[in-house]
C-alpha positions in Angstrom: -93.1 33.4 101.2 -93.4 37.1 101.7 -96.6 38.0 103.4 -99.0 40.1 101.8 -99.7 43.5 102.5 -103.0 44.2 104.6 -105.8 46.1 102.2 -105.6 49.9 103.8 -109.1 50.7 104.8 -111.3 53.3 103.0 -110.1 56.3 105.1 -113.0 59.5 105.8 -111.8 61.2 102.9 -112.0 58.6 100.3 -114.8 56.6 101.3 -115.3 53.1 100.3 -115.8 52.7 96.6 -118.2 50.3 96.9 -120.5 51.8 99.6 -120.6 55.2 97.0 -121.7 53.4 94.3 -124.2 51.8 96.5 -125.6 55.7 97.5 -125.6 56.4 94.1 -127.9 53.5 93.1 -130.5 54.6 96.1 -130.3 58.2 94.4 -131.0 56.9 91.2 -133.9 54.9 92.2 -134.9 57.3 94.5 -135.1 59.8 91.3 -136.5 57.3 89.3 -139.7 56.7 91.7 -139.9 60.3 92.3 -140.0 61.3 88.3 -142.5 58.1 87.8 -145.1 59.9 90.7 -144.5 63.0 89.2 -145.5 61.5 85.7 -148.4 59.8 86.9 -149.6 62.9 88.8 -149.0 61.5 92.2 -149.2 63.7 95.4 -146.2 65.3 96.7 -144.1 62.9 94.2 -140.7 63.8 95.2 -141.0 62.5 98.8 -143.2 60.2 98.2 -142.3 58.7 95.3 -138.2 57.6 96.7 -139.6 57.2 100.1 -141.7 54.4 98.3 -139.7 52.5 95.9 -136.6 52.6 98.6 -138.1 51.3 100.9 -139.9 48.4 98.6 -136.1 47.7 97.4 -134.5 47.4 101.0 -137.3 44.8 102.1 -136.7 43.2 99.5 -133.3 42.4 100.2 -131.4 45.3 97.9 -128.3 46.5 99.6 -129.1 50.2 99.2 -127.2 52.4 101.4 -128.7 55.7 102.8 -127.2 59.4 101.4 -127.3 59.8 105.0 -124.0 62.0 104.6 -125.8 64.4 102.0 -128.4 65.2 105.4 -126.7 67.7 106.7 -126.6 69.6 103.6 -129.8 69.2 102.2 -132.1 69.7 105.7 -130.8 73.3 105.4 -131.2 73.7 102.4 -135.0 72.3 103.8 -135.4 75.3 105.9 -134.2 77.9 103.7 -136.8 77.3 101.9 -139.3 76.8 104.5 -138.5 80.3 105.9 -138.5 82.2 102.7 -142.3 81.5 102.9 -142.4 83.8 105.8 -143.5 87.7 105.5 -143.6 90.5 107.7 -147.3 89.7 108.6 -146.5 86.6 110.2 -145.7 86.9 113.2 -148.8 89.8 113.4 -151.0 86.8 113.7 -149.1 85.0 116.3 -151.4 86.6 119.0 -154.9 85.1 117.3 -152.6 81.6 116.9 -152.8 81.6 121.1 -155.6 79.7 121.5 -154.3 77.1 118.7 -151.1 76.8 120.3 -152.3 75.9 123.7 -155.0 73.6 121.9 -152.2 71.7 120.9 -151.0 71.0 124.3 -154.6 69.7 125.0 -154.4 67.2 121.8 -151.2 65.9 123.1 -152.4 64.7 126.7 -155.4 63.0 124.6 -153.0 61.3 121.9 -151.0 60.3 124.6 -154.1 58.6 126.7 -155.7 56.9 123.3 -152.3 55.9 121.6 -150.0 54.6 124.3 -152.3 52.5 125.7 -152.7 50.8 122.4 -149.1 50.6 121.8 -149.1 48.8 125.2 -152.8 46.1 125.0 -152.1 45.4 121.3 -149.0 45.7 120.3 -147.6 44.2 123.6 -144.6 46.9 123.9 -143.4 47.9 127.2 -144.3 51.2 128.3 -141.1 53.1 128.2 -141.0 51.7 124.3 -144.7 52.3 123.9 -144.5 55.8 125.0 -141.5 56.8 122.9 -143.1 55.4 120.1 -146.2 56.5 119.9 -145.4 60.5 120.8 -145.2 62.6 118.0 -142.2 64.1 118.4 -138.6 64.1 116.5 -137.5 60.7 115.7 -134.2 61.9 117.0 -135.3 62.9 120.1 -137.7 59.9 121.0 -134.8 57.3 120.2 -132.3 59.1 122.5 -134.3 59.7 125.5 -136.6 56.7 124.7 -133.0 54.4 124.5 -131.4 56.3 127.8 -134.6 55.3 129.5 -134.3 51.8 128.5 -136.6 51.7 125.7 -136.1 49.0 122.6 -134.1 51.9 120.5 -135.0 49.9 117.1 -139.0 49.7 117.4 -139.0 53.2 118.6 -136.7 54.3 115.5 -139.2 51.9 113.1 -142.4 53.3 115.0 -141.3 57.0 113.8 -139.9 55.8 110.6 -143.4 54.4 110.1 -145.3 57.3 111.7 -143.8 59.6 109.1 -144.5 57.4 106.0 -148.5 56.5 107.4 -148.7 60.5 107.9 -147.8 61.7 104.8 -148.8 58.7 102.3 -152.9 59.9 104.5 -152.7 63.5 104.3 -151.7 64.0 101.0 -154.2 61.2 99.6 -156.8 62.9 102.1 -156.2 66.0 100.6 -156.0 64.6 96.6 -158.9 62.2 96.6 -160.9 63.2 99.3 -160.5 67.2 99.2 -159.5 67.9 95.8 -156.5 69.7 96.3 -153.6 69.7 93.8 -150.8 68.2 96.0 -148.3 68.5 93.2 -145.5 69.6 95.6 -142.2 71.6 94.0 -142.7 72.4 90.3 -140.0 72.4 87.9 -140.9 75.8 86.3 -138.6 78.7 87.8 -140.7 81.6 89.2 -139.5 85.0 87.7 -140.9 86.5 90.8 -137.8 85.4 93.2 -135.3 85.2 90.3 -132.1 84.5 92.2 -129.2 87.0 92.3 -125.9 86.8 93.2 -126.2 88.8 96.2 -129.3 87.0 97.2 -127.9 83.4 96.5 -125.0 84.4 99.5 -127.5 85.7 101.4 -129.5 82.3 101.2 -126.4 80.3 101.7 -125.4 82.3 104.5 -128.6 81.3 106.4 -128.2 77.8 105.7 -124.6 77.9 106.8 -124.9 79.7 110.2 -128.2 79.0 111.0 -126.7 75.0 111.0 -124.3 76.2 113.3 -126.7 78.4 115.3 -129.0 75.3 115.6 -126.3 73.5 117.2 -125.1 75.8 119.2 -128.2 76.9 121.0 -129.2 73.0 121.1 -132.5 73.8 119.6 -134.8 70.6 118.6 -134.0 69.3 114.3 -131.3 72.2 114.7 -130.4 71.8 111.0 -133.6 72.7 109.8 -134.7 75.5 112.8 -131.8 77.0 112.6 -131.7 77.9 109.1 -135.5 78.4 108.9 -134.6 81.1 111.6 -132.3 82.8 109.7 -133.9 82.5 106.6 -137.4 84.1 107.4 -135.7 86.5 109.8 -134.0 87.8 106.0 -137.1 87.6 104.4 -139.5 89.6 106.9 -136.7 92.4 106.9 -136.7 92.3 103.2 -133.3 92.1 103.0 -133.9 88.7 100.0 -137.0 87.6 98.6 -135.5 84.8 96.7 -135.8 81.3 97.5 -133.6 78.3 96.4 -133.9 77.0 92.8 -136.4 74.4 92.4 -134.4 72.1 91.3 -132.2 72.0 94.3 -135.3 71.7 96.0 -136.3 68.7 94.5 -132.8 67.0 95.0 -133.2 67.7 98.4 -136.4 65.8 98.8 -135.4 63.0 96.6 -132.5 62.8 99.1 -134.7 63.1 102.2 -137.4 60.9 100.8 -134.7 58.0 100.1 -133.0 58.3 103.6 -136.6 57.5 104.6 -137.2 54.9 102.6 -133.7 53.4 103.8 -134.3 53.4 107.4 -136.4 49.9 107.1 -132.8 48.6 105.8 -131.3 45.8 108.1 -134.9 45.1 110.2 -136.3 42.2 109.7 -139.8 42.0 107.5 -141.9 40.3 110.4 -140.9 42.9 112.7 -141.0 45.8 110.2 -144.8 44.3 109.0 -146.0 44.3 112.7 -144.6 47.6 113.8 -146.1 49.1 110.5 -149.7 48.1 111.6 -149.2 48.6 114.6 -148.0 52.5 113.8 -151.0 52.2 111.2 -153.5 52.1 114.3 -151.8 54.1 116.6 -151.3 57.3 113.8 -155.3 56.7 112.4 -156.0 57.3 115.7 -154.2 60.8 116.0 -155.3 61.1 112.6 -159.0 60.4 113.3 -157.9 62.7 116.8 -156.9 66.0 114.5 -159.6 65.8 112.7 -161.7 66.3 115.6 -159.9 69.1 117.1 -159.8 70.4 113.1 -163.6 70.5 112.2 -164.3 71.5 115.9 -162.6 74.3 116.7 -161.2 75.5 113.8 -163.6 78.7 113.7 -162.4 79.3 117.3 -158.7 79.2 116.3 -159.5 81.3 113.1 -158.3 79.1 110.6 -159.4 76.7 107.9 -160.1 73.1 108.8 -157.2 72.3 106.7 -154.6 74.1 108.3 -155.7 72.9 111.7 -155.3 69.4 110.2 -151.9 70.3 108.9 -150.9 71.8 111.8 -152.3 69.0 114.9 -151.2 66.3 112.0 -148.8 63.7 113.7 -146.1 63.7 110.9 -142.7 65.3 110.8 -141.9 68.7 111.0 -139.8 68.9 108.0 -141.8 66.4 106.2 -145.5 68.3 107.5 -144.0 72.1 105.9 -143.0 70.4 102.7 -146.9 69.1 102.5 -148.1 73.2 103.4 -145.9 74.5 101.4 -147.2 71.6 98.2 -150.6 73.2 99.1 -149.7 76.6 99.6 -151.2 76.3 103.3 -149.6 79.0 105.5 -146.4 77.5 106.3 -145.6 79.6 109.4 -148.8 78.6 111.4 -148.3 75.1 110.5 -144.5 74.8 111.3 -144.5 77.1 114.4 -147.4 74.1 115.6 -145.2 71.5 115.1 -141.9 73.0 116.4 -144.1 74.1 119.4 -145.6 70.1 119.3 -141.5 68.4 119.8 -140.3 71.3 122.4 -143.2 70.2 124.6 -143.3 66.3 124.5 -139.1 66.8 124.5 -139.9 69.4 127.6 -142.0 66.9 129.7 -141.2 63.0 128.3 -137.8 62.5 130.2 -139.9 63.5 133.7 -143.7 63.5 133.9 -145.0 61.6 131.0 -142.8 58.7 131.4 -144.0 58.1 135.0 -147.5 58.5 133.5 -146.4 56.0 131.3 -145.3 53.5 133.6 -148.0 53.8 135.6 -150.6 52.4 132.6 -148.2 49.5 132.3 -149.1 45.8 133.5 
């Protein structure tokens, strides 16, 4: 009988059918929850909103599959945006954001002595895994050094995962119910004031284009957001573009970022995902409750709102933290230059000194 032929695999350049159509469901949905929290006047609703539903769908069993490919395109686009929010007052006000900055050092040494000992009584982690879960730093980051160290790679990529979601579902309820603010994020109404041009549309994709590369090359921390940001506000402060990217795009890009999120949970199983979120639910109250502190304390001495303070000591993501400023129309420069400032120290001292303090509080 003659044999059969072997199915050819899916080869890099036409990916697997099946897996495509998969990423396009998780889109959909992901748009789907984030027009639904938009509707329903939901803070930041295009984050939270596919972050969300996502996230319900993998746990319960859907096999969604995560645009992670589409990452690399839209975290530029990220901090294009991000940058174009800079002026040529801003870094005028980076001597009188001194005293914030090295405040921030401070708050780290304290979350680290409240929240790793909790990671390690109650949740019963080891303290290389404790340690690299409960820093605030870049989920990227943490799992690598965390994993070389011999942490338990998973719960410290769940712990961040976790961290991210607790942070942003807080603040922007915090800042809705509590506050009053309008968290409305990105609206869908084009602002005549930066009306894009041709000229200024290559100028914008330039930055996101080389200052991914740039971030790679000089090996700088979320490189595919710094870099661009770099670039971006560098154009803007020299007033060679005001523009920023459409909104729409904008919004793609956090539906896209929102459902990667929400996709990370896929795979884990729901009695380890359910006691690594509560346990992440402690541990981030705790910086939470910690930020506040430093916020309503000292936020006279730093020159700043008790807001931004809380934005800016706020345990969430960098990329996910600026998209909540910019929804409020905080002053996006103080409170990403915090949190950039925030990963370059904990990635600075974690692989040497903080990890011996860390063993040290173990059993």
């Amino acid at each position: 009988m003659p044999q059969r032929p072997s199915p050819i695999p899916p080869s890099p350049i036409r990916p697997d059918p099946k897996r495509l159509a998969l990423i396009v469901l998780t889109l959909c949905l992901g748009a789907a929850g984030g027009t639904g929290f938009y509707l329903a006047h939901l803070p930041l609703p295009w984050m939270l909103g596919p972050m969300l539903v996502i996230f319900t769908c993998v746990m319960a069993g859907a096999p969604l599959e995560a645009p992670n490919a589409l990452r690399p395109i839209v975290i530029p686009v990220i901090g294009v945006m991000l940058g174009s929010s800079f002026t040529p007052e801003t870094f005028h006000h980076l001597a009188r954001w001194g005293l914030s900055l090295a405040g921030l050092a401070v708050y780290l040494a304290m979350a680290a002595a409240l929240v790793v000992p909790f990671y390690i009584k109650v949740g019963r982690l080891d303290p290389i895994t404790a340690f690299f879960s409960a820093m605030p730093g870049g989920l990227n980051e943490m799992t690598v050094i965390g994993g070389a160290l011999g942490g338990d790679e998973k719960r410290i990529i769940l712990a961040h995962a976790g961290r991210i979601v607790v942070s942003i579902s807080i603040i922007a309820l915090w800042f809705r119910v509590i506050l009053g603010y309008e968290v409305r994020g990105v609206s869908l109404a084009s602002d005549p004031a930066t009306s894009m041009t041709a000229l200024s549309a290559l100028i914008l994709i330039g930055c996101a284009v080389l200052g991914a590369w740039m971030g790679e090359k000089l090996r700088l921390p979320a490189p595919g957001l710094l870099g661009p940001l770099v670039l971006s506000a560098a154009a803007h402060i020299s007033g060679l573009t005001h523009s920023s990217p459409p909104a729409l795009i904008i919004v793609a890009a956090q539906v896209i970022l929102g459902s990667s999120m929400g996709a990370r949970f896929k795979g884990a199983g729901g009695r380890l995902v359910a006691e690594t979120l509560l346990l992440t639910l402690g541990g981030t109250l705790l910086m939470m409750a910690l930020s506040l502190t430093v916020a309503m304390l000292f936020h006279s001495v730093f020159g700043q709102s008790v807001e931004q303070v809380l934005l800016a000591y706020a345990p969430g993501g960098l990329t996910e933290m600026s998209l909540v400023a910019l929804a409020m129309n905080a002053e996006v420069a103080y409170i990403s230059i915090h949190h950039l400032v925030r990963i370059v120290i904990i990635v600075a001292v974690a692989p040497t000194l903080l990890t011996k303090i860390a063993k040290r509080i173990g059993y």
